[in-house]
LUMDRENVEX-200236 format. One record per atom (N, C-alpha, C, O): chain; atom name; x, y, z. Coordinates in steps of 0.1 Angstrom, whole numbers. Atoms other than C-alpha are relative to their C-alpha. Layout:
N
VEXTOR  chaine  atome      x      y      z
VEXTOR       A     CA      X      Y      Z
...
# end
This chain:
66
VEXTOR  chaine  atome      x      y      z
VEXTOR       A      N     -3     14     -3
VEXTOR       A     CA    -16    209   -277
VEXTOR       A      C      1     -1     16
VEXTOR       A      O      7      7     23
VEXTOR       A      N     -1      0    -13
VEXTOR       A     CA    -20    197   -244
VEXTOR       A      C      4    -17      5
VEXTOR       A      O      0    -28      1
VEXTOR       A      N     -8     18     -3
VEXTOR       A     CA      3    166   -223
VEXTOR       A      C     -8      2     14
VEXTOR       A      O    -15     10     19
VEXTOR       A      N      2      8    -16
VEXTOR       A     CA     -4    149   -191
VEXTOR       A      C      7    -13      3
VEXTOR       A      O     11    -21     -6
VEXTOR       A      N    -13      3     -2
VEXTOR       A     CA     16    132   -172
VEXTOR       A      C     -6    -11     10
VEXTOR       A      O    -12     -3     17
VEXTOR       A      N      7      8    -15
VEXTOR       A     CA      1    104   -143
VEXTOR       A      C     11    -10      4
VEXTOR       A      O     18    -17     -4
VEXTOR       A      N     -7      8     -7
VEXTOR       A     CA     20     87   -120
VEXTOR       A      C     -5     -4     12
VEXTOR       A      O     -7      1     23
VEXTOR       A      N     10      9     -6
VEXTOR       A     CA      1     58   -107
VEXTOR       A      C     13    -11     12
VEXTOR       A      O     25    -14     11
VEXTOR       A      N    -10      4    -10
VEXTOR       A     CA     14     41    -75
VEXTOR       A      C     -3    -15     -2
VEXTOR       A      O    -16    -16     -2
VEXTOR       A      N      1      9     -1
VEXTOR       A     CA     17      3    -77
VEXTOR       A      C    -11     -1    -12
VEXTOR       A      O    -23     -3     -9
VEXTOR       A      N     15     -1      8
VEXTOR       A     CA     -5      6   -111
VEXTOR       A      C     -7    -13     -3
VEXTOR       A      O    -19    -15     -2
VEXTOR       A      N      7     11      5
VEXTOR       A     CA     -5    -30   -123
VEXTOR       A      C     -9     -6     13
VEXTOR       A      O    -19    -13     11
VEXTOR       A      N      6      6    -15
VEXTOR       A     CA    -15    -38    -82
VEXTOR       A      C    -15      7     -1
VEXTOR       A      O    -24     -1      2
VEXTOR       A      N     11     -6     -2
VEXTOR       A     CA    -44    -13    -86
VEXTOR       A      C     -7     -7    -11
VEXTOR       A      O    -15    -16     -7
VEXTOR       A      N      3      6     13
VEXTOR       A     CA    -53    -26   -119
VEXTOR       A      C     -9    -16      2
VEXTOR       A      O    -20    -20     -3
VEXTOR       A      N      5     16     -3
VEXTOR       A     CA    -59    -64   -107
VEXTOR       A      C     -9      6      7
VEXTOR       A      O    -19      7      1
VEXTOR       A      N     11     -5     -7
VEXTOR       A     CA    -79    -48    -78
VEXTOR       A      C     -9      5     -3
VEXTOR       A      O    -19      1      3
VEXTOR       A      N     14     -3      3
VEXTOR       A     CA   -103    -32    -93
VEXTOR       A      C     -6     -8     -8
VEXTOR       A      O    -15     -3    -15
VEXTOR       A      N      6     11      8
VEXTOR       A     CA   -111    -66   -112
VEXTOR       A      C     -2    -11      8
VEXTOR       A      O    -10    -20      6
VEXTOR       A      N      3      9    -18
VEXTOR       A     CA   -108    -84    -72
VEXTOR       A      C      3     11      7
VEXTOR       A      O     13     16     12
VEXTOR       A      N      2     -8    -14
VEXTOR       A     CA   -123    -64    -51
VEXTOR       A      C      9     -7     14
VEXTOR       A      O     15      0     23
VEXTOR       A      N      0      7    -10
VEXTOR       A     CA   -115    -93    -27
VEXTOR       A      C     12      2      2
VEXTOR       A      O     15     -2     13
VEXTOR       A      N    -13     -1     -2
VEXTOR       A     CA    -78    -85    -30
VEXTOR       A      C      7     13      9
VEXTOR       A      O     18     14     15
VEXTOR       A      N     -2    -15     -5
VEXTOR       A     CA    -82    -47    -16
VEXTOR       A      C     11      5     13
VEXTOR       A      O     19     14     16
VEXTOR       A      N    -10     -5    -14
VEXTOR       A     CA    -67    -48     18
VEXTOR       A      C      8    -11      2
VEXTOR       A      O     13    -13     14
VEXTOR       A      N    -13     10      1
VEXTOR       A     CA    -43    -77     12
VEXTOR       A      C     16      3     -6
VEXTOR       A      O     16     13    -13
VEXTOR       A      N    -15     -4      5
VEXTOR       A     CA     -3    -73      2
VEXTOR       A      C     -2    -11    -14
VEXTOR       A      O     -1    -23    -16
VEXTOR       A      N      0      6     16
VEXTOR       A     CA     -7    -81    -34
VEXTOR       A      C     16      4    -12
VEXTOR       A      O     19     16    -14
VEXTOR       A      N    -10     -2      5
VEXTOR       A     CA     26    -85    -56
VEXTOR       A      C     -3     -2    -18
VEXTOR       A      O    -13     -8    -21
VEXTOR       A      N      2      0     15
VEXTOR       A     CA     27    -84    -96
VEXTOR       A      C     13     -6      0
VEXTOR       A      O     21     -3      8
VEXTOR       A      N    -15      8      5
VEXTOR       A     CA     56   -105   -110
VEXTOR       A      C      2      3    -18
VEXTOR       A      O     -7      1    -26
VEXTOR       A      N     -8     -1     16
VEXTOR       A     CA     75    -98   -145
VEXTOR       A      C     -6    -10     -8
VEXTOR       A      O    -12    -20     -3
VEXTOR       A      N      8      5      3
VEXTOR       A     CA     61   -111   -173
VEXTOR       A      C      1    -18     -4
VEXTOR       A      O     -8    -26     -7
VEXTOR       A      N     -5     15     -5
VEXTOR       A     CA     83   -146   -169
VEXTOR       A      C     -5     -2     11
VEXTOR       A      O     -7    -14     10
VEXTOR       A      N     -1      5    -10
VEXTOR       A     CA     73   -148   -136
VEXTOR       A      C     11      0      5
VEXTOR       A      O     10     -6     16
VEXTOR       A      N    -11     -8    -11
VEXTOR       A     CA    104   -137   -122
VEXTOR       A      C      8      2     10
VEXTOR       A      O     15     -4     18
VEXTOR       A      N     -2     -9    -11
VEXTOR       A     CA    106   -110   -103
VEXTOR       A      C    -13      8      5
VEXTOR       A      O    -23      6     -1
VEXTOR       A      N     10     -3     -4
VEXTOR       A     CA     86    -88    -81
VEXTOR       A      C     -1     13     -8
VEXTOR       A      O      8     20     -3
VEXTOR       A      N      0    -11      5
VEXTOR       A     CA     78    -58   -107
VEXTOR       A      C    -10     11      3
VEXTOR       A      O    -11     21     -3
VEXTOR       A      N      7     -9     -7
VEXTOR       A     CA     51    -41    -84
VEXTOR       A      C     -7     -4     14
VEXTOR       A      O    -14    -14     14
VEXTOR       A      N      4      2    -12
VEXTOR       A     CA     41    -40    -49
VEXTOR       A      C     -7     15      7
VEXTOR       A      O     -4     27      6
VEXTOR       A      N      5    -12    -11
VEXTOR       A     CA     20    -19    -25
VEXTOR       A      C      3      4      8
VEXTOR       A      O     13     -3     10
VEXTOR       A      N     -9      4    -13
VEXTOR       A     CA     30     -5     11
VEXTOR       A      C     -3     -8      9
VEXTOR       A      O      3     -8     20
VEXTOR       A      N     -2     14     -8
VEXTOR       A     CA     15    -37     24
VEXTOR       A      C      9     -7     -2
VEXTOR       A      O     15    -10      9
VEXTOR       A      N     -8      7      7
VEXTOR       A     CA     38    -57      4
VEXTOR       A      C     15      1      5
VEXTOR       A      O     23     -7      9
VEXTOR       A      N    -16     -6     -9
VEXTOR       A     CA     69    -38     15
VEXTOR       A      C     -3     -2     10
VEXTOR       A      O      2    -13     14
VEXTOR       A      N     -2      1    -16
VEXTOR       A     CA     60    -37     47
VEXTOR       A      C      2    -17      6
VEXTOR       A      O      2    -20     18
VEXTOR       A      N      2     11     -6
VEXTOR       A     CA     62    -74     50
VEXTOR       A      C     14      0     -7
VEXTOR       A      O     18    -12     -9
VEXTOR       A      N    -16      4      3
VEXTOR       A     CA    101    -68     35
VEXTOR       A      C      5     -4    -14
VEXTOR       A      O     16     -7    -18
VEXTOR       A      N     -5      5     14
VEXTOR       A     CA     94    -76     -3
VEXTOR       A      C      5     10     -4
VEXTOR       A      O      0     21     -3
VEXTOR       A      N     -5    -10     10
VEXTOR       A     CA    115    -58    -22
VEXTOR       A      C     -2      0    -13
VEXTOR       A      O     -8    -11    -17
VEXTOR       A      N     -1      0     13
VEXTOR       A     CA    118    -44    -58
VEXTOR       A      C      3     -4     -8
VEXTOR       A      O     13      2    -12
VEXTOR       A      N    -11      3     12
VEXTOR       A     CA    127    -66    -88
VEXTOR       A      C      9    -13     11
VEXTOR       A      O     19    -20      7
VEXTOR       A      N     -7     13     -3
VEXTOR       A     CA    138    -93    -63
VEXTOR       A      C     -9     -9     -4
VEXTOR       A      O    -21     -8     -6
VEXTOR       A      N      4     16      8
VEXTOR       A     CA    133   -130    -77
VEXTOR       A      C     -4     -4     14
VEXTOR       A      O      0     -3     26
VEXTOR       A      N     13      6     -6
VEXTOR       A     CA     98   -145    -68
VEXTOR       A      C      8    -12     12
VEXTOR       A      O      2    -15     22
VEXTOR       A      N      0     14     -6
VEXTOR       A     CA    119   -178    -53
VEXTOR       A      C      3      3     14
VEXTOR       A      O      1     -5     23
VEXTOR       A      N     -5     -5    -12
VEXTOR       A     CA    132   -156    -26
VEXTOR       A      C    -13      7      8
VEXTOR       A      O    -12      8     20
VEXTOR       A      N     14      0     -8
VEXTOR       A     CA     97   -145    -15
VEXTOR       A      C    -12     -7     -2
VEXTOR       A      O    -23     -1     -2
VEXTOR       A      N     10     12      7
VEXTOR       A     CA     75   -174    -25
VEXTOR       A      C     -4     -7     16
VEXTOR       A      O    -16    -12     17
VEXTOR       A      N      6      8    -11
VEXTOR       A     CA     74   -190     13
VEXTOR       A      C    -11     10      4
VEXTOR       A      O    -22      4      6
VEXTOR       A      N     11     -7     -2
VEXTOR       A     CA     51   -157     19
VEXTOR       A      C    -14      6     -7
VEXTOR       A      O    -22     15     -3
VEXTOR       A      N      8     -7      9
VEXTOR       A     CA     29   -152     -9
VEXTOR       A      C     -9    -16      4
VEXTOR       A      O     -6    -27      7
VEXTOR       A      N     11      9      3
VEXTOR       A     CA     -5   -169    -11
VEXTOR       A      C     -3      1    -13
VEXTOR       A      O     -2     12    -19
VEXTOR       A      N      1     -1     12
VEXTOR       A     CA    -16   -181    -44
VEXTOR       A      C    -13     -2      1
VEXTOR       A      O    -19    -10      9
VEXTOR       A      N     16      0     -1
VEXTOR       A     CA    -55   -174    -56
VEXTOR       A      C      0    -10    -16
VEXTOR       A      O    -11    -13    -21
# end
């Protein structure tokens, strides 16, 4: 029997990307499935200060919507 184990970084962020290309070098955030919170980010994303699981309302002046 054999396991494996993957630990994918920002998976749902990779996931959209490879369905928009056009998204690739932008800070792309994934939100909960309410709409929320932020439940995944890249280190573009941080690097502009979003944090983990914080509520979308508190970072919404910086997000562009497609």
């Amino acid at each position: 029997m054999s396991y494996a184990l993957v630990d994918c970084n920002c998976f749902y962020v990779s996931c959209e990307r490879l369905f928009r290309p056009d998204l690739k070098y932008k800070p792309v955030v994934v939100l909960s499935s309410n709409g929320g919170c932020v439940v995944a980010r890249p280190p573009g994303a941080k690097a502009q200060g979003i944090k983990m699981a914080i509520p979308f309302f508190q970072v919404r002046e910086v997000c562009v919507f497609q």
